[in-house]
C-alpha positions in Angstrom: -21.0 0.2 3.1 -20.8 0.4 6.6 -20.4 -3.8 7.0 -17.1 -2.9 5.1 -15.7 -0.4 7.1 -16.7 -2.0 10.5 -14.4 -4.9 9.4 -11.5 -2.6 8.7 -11.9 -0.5 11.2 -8.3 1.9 10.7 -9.0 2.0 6.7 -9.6 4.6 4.9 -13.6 5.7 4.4 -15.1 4.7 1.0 -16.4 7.9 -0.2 -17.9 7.2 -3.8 -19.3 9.5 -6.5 -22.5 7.2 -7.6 -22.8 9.6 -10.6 -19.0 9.1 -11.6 -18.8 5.3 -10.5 -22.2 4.2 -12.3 -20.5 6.3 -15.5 -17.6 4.4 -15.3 -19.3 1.0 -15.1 -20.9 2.1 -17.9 -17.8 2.9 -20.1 -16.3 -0.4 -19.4 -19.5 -2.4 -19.9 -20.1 -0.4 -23.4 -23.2 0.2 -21.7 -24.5 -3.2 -21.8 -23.9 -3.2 -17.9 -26.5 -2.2 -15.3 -28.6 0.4 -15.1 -28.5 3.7 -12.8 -31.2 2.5 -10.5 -29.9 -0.9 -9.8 -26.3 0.1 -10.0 -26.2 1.5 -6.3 -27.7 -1.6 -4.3 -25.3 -4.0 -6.0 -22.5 -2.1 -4.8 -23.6 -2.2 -1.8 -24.2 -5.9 -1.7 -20.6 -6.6 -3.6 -19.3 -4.5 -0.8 -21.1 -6.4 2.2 -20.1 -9.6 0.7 -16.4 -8.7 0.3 -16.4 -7.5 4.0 -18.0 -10.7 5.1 -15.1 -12.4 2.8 -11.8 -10.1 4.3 -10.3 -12.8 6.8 -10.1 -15.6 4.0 -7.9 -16.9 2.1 -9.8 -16.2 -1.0 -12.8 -14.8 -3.0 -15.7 -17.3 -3.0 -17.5 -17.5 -6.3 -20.9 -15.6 -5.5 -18.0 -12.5 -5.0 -16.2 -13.2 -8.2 -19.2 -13.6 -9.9 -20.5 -9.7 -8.5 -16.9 -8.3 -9.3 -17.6 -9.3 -12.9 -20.9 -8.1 -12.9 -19.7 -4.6 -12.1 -17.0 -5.2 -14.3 -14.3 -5.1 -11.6 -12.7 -7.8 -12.6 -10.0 -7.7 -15.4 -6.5 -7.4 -16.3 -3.8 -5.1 -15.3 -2.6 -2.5 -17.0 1.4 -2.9 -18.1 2.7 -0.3 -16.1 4.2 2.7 -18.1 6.4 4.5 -15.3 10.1 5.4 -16.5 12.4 6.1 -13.8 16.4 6.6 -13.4 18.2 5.0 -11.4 19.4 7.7 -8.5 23.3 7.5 -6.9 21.5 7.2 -3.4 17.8 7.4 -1.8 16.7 9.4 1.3 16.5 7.1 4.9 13.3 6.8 7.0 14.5 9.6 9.1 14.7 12.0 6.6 10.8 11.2 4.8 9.4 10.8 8.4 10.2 13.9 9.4 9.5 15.8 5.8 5.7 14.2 6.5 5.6 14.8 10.2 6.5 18.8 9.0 4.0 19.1 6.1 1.1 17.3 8.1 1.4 17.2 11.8 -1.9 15.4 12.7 0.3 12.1 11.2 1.6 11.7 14.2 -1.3 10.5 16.3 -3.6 9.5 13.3 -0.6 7.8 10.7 0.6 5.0 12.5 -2.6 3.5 12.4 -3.3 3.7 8.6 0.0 1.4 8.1 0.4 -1.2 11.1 -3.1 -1.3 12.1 -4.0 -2.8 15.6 -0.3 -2.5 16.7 -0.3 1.2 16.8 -2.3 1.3 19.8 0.3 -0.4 22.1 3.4 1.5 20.3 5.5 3.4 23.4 8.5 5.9 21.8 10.5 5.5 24.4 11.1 2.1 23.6 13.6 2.2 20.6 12.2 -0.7 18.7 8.7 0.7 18.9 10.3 4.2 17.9 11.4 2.8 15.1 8.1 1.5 13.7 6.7 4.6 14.2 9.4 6.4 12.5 8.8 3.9 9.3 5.3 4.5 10.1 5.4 8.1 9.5 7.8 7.7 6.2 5.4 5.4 4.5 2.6 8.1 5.4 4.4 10.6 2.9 3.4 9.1 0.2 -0.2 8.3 1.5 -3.3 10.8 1.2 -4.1 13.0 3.8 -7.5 12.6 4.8 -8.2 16.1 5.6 -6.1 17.7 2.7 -9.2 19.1 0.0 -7.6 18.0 -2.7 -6.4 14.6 -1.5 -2.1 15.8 -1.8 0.4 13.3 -0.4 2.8 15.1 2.3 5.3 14.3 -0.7 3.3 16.5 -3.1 2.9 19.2 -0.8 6.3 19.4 -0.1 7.9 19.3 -3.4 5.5 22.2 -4.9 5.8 24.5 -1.9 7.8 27.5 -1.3 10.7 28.1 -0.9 10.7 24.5 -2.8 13.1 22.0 -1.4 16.8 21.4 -3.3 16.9 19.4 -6.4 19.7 17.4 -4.3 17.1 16.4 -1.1 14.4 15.9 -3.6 16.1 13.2 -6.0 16.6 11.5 -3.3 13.0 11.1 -2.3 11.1 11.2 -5.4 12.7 7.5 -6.1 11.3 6.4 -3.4 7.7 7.5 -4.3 8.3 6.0 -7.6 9.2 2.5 -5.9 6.6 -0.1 -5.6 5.3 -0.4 -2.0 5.3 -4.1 -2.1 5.1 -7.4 0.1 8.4 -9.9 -0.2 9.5 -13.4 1.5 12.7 -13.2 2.7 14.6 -15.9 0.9 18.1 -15.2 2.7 19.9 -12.6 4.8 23.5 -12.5 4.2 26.3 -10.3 4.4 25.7 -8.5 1.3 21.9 -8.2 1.9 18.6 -9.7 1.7 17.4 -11.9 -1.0 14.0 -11.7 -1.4 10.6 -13.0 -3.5 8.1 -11.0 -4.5 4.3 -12.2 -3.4 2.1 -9.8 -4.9 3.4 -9.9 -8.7 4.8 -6.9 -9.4 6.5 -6.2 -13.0 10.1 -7.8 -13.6 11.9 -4.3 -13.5 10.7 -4.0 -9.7 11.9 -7.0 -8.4 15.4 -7.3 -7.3 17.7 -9.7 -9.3 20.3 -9.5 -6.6 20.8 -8.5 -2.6 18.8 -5.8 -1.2 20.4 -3.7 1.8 17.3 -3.8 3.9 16.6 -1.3 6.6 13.1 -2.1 8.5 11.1 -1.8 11.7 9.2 -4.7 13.0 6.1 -5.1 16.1 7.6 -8.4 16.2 11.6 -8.5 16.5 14.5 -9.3 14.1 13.5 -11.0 11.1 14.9 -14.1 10.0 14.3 -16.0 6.3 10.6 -17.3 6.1 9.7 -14.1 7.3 7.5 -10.8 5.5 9.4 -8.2 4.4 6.9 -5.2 3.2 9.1 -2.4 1.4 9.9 0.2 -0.7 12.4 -1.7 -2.6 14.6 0.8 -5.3 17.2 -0.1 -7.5 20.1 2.5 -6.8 23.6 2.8 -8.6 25.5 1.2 -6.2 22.5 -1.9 -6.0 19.0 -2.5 -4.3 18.1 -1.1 -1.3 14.9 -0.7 0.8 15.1 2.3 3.4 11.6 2.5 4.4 10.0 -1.5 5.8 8.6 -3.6 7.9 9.0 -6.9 8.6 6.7 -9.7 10.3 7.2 -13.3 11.6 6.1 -15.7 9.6 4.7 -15.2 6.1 1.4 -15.5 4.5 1.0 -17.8 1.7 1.2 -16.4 -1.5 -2.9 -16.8 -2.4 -3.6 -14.8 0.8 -1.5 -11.5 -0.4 -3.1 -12.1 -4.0 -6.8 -12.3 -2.2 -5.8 -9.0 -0.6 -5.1 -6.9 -3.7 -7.5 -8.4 -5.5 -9.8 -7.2 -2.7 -8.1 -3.6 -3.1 -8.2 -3.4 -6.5 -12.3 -4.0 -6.8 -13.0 -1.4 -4.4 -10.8 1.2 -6.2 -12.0 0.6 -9.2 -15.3 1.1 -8.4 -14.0 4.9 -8.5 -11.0 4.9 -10.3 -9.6 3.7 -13.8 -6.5 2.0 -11.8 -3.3 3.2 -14.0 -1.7 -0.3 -13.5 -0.8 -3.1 -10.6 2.1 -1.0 -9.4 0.2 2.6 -10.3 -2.3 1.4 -7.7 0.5 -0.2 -5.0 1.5 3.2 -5.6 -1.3 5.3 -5.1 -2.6 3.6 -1.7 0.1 2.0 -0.6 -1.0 1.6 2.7 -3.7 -1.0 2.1 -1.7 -4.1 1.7 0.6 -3.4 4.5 -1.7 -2.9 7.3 -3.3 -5.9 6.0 -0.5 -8.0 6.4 -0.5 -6.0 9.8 -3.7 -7.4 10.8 -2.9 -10.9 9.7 0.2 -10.4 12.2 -2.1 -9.4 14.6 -4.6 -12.0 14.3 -1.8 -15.4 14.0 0.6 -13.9 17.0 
């Protein structure tokens, strides 16, 4: 696996339980699928293969065809989370510095994890770089800490410790980890807010049917329409907004975002059921944004 993480070198480490992963490819291939012996050194292939296949625009058929093998490939899941809709949802201030409190080591190691190459050259003294670190560190509470045992988001942690936080603080946070960290073109910026398209597919209830009040960092200046908008978009009483963002000139076509959850969604399920689409935007939201970081990085 180590082809895969030298080409992503700020993601996560893929730590897989062979036992557990080889059982699961066995549930979903009814075990008709491969054995336990030659399960290992296809994964490893797949993975060396989709590592070789990262800066493309899509997944050539010898990779599709070793996705399906492992039975990687398939449909979503309809995705069965029921929220309310809240009277108001906490700013990027407020979540960076809940994370910042509950896991300190963010601050040097987050930034990273969500805008990739750019972090390096990030300065806080300058105010538009302090404010992708700030979004940075906000779109880190709701991403697994590395060195956390039992894998807890800084929002976890903080919701079930003690003295707990107020019901008031925390319903306006919890909608946001319920939002769908996802990857938008900006159609129009007007007055009333953003309109926006969403790129990655994302169930009808999560994309906005109207303007979204848009508030976003960016390594690359004020966006303008044509441009990637990557949010946590949540439909609020008073009408969409999106507190915690980034945005990035240009925007990458539509096949390139699908390539890269695609991507994400074979390695997870090589150790993970995958609740749904969103369930897993959810659960590692980070992924597709530092992508889209990297492809920044790479067409400035």
């Amino acid at each position: 696996m180590t082809a895969w993480l030298d080409a992503d070198p700020f993601g996560d480490p893929i730590a897989l339980d062979w036992d557990a992963a080889w059982r699961l490819h066995a549930q979903r291939t009814a075990g008709r699928g491969l054995d336990r012996k030659a399960f290992r050194p296809e994964v490893e292939a797949f993975l060396g293969d989709l590592a070789a296949a990262m800066a493309g625009d899509g997944a050539p058929a010898p990779l599709v065809a070793r996705a399906t093998k492992l039975a990687l490939d398939m449909r979503w899941r309809v995705d069965q989370l029921d929220t309310d809709i809240p009277a108001e949802v906490a700013d990027a201030a407020t979540v960076a510095r809940i994370a910042v409190d509950i896991a300190p080591s963010l601050g040097n190691d987050g930034p990273g994890r969500i805008v990739g190459p750019w972090a390096e050259g990030l300065d806080a003294a300058v105010p538009a770089d302090r404010a992708v670190l700030q979004h940075a560190l906000a779109a880190g509470c709701f991403v697994e800490i590395d060195e956390d045992p039992h894998e807890r988001t800084p929002y976890l942690q903080w919701v079930r410790r003690k003295p707990r936080p107020s019901f008031a603080v925390r319903d306006t946070v919890r909608p946001l980890m319920h939002a769908v960290p996802g990857a938008w073109r900006v159609a129009d910026i007007g007055p009333e807010g953003w309109i926006v398209e969403d790129l990655v597919g994302v169930a009808p209830g999560a994309r906005p049917d109207g303007p979204v009040r848009v508030t976003a960092a960016s390594v690359q200046g004020p966006a303008v329409p044509g441009d990637l908008l990557l949010a946590r978009i949540v439909r609020t009483k008073a009408g969409w907004v999106a507190p915690i963002g980034f945005t990035l000139r240009g925007c990458p076509p539509r096949e390139r975002v699908a390539a890269w959850v695609r991507a994400e969604s074979w390695v997870r399920r090589l150790g993970d059921k995958l609740p749904s689409l969103e369930g897993m935007l959810r659960e590692w939201p980070h992924t597709l944004w530092r992508r889209a970081h990297e492809w920044a990085w790479v067409s400035r």
